[in-house]
C-alpha positions as CSV (number, residue, x, y, z in Angstrom):
1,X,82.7,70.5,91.3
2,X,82.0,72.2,94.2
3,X,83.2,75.7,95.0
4,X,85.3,75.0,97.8
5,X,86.9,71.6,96.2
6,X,88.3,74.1,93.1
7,X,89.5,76.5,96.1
8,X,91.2,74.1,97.8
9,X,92.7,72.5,94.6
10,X,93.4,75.4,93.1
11,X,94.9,77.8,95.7
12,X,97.0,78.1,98.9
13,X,94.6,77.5,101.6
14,X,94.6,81.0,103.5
15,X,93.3,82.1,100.2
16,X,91.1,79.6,99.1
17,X,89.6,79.7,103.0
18,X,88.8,83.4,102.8
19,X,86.9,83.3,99.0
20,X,84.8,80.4,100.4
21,X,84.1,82.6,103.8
22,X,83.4,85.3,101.5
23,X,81.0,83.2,99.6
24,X,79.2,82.0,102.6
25,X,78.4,86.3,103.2
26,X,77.0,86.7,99.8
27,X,74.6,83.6,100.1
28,X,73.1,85.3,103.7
29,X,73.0,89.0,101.7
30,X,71.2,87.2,98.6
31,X,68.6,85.9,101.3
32,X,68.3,89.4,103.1
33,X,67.7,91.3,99.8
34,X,63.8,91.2,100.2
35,X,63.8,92.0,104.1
36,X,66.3,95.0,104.1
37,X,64.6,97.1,101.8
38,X,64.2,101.3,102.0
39,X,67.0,104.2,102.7
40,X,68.6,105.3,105.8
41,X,69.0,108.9,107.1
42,X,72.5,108.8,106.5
43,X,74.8,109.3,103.5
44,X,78.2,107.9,102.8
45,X,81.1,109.3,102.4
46,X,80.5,110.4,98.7
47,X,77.3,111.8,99.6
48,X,75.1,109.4,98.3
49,X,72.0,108.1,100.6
50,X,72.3,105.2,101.8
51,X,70.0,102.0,101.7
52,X,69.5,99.7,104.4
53,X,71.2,97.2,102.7
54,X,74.0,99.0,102.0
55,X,74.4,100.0,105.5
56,X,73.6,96.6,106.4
57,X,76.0,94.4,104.1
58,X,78.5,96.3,104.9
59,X,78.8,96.2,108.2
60,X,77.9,92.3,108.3
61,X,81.1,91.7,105.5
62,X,83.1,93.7,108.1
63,X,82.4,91.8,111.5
64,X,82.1,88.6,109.6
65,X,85.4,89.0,108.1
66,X,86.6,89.7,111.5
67,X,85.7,87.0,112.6
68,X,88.2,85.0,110.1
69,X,91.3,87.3,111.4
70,X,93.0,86.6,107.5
71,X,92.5,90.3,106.6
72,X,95.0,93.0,107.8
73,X,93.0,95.7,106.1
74,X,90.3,96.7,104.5
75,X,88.6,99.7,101.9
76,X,84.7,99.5,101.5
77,X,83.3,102.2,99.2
78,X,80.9,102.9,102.7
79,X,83.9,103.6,104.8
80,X,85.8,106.9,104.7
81,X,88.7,105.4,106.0
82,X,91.0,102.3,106.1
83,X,89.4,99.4,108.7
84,X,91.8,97.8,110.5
85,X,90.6,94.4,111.3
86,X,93.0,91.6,112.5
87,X,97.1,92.2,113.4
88,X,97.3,88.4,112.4
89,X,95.8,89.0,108.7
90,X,97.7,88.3,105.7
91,X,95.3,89.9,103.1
92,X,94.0,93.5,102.7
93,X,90.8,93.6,100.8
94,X,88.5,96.6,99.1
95,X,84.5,95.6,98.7
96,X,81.7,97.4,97.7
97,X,79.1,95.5,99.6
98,X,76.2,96.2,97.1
99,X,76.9,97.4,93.8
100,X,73.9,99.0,91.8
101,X,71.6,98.9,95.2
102,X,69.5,101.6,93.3
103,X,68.1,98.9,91.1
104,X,66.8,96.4,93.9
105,X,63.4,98.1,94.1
106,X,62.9,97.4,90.0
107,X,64.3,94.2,90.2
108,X,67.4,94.6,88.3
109,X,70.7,93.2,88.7
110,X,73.0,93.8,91.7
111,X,76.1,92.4,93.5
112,X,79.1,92.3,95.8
113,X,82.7,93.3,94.5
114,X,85.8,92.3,96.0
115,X,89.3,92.9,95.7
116,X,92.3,90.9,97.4
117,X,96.0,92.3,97.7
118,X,98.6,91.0,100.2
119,X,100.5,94.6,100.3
120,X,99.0,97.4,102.1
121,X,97.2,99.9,100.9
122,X,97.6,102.3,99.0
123,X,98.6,99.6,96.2
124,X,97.8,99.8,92.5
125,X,95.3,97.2,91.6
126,X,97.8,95.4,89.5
127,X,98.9,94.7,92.9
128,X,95.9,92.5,93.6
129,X,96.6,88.5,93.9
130,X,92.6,88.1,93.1
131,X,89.3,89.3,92.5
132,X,85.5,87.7,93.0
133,X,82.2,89.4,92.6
134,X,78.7,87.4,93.6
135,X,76.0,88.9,91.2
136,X,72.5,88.3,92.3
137,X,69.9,88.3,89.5
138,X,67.8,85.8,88.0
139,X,70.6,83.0,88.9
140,X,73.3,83.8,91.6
141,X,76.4,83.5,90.2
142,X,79.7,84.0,92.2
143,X,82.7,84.6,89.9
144,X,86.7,84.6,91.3
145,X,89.6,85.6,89.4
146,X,93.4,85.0,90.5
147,X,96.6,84.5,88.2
148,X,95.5,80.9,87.0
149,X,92.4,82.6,85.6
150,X,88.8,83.8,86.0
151,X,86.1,81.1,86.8
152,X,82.4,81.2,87.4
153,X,80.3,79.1,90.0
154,X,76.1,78.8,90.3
155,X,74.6,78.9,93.4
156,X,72.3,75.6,93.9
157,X,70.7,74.4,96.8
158,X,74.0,72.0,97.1
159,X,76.2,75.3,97.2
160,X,78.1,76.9,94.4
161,X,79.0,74.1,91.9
162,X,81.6,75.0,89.0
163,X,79.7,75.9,85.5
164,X,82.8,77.7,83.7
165,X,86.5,77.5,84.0
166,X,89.0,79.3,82.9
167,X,86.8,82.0,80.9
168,X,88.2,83.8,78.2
169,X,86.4,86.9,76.5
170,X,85.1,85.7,73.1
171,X,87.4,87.2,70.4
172,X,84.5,89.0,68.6
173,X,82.5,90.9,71.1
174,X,78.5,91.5,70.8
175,X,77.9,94.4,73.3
176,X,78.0,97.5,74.3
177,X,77.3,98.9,77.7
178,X,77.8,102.8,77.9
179,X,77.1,104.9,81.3
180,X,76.1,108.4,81.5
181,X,73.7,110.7,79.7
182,X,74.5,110.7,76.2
183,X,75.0,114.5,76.3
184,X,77.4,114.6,78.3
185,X,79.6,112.7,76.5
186,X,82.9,114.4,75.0
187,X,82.9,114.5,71.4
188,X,85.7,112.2,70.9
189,X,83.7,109.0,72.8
190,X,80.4,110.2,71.1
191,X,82.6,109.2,67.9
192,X,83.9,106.2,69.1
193,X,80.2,104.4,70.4
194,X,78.9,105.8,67.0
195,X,81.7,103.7,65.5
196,X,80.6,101.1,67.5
197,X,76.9,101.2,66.6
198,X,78.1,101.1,63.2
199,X,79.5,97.7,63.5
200,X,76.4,96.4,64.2
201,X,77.2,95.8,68.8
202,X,73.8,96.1,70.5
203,X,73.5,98.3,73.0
204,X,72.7,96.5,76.7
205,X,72.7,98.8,80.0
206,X,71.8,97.6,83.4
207,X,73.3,100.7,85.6
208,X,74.8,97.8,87.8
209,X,78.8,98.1,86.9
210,X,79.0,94.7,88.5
211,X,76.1,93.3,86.3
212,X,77.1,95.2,82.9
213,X,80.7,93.8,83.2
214,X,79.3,90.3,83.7
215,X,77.4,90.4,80.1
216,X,80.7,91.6,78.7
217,X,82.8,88.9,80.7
218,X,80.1,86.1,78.5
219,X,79.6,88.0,75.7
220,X,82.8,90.3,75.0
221,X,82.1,94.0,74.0
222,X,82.9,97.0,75.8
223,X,81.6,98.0,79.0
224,X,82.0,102.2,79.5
225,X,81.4,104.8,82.2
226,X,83.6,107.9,80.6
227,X,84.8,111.1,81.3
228,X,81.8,113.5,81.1
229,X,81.8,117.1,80.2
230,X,82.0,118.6,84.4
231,X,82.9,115.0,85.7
232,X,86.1,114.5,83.9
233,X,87.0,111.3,86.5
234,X,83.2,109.3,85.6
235,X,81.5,108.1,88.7
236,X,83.3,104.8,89.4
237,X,85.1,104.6,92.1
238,X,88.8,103.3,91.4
239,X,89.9,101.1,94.7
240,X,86.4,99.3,95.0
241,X,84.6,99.1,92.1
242,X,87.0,99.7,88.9
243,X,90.3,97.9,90.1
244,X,88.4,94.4,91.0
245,X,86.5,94.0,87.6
246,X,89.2,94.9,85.3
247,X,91.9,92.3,87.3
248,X,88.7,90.1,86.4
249,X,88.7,91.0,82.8
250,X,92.4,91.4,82.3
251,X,92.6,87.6,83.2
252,X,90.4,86.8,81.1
253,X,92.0,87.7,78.1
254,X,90.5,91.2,77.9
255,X,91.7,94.9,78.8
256,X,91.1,97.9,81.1
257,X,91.7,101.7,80.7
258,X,91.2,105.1,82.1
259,X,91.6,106.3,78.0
260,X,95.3,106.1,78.2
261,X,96.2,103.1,80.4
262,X,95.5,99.8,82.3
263,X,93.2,100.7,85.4
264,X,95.4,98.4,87.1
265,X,98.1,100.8,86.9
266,X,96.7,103.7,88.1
267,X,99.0,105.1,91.4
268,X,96.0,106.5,93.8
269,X,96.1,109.4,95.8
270,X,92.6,108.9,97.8
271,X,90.7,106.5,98.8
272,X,87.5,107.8,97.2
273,X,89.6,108.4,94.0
274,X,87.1,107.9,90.7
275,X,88.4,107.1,87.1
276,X,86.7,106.8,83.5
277,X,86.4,103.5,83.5
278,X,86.5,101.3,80.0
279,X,86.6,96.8,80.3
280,X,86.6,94.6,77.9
281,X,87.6,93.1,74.6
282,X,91.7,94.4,73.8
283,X,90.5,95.4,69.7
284,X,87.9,97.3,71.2
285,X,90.2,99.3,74.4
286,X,93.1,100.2,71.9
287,X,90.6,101.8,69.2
288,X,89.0,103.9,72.0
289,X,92.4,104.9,73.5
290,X,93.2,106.0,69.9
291,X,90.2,107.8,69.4
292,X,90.4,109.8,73.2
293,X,94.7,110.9,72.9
């Protein structure tokens, strides 16, 4: 089944019209990946240089998704500020146009997170109606989450046909994906991945959050960017990155946390807020929240 027969079976049809728009973005990024290459001069508003395609994907998502006038509002982890976009929209999104851009020049994985909400920002992420990242890597994959559950599409040269539905984290999980140097981990996670270790999960890290979530989303395990000793809030950045991927793997059967609750409940006081970050299999999310009180 093609991607935009499940949308429009599936979904009221403002919604199901803006994921397939947004789909149609992330197939013209995935072509641009090898033509957009190198850094800017400027940095974003968390300091960080930025690439031409970040620069670039960014600002295409924005006009193109002007262009649609069904977003009211939107949050991109370029932006320092809220975009207004379109008086007539419905939907106020948050996107991080390019997660794990650092890895395009070795060829690792990298995608496009999004996040869907009809009430205005600021909302908690529980507030979110549905999610979608595209992952670009050796097969493109676009993945959309809403209340009826979390499905996965492959991009073919006859558009994104269906390939799983209704994904559910496997019970047993296989991975684990920690972020961070090792040494600055606090003592209480060091005990928890050495736990982990001992139970025989094998260790897989990408440094995409979008691409190291995915393996857990198939796999099951626990994906982790912590507090670190001098960074107690991690590096992950709570409205674009963290709140999208753990409504994805809350509806599939899994859990998210900051160490002591669901990401999706997290009240933010700033847009460029950043929390610990910790997705995937519930077993796995209560023992570490144990371990960190």
């Amino acid at each position: 089944m093609l991607l935009k027969e499940h949308l429009l079976k599936n979904l009221d049809k403002k919604l199901a019209s803006l994921i397939f728009e947004i789909s149609k973005m992330c197939e013209l990024i995935r072509r641009e990946l090898p033509y957009r290459r190198g850094k800017t001069k400027m940095r974003n508003v968390f300091g960080e240089v930025q690439l031409v395609i970040d620069d670039w994907a960014n600002q295409f998502i924005i006009e193109e998704l002007r262009k649609t006038n069904l977003v009211k509002t939107l949050i991109s982890e370029e932006e320092a500020d809220v975009v207004q976009m379109s008086k007539n929209g419905i939907f106020n999104i948050s996107i991080d146009p390019l997660d794990g851009s650092s890895n395009i020049e070795s060829n690792n994985l990298v995608g496009t997170i999004i996040g869907v909400s009809k009430k205005e920002f600021p909302t908690p992420g529980k507030n979110q109606i549905a999610a979608m990242y595209m992952l670009y890597g050796p097969l493109d994959t676009l993945v959309y989450a809403t209340k009826k559950g979390v499905n996965e599409f492959l991009l073919t040269n006859e558009g994104f046909i269906l390939t799983k539905q209704n994904i559910k984290l496997p019970q047993k999980g296989k991975l684990y994906s920690m972020g961070g140097l090792r040494k600055d981990w606090l003592p209480e996670f060091k005990e928890f991945v050495e736990g982990v270790e001992e139970k025989g999960y094998k260790l897989r890290y990408g440094g995409s959050f979008v691409g190291d979530s995915n393996q857990i989303l198939h796999y099951g395990g626990i994906f982790a960017y912590p507090s670190l000793v001098g960074k107690p809030d991690g590096k992950l950045r709570l409205v674009s990155e963290s709140n999208p991927v753990s409504f994805i793997i809350e509806q599939a059967g899994g859990r998210s946390s900051n160490g002591k609750k669901s990401i999706l409940d997290i009240k933010y006081t700033s847009l460029q807020q950043r929390t610990p970050t910790y997705v995937g299999n519930k077993d796995l999310i209560e023992k570490l929240e144990k371990t960190l009180e």
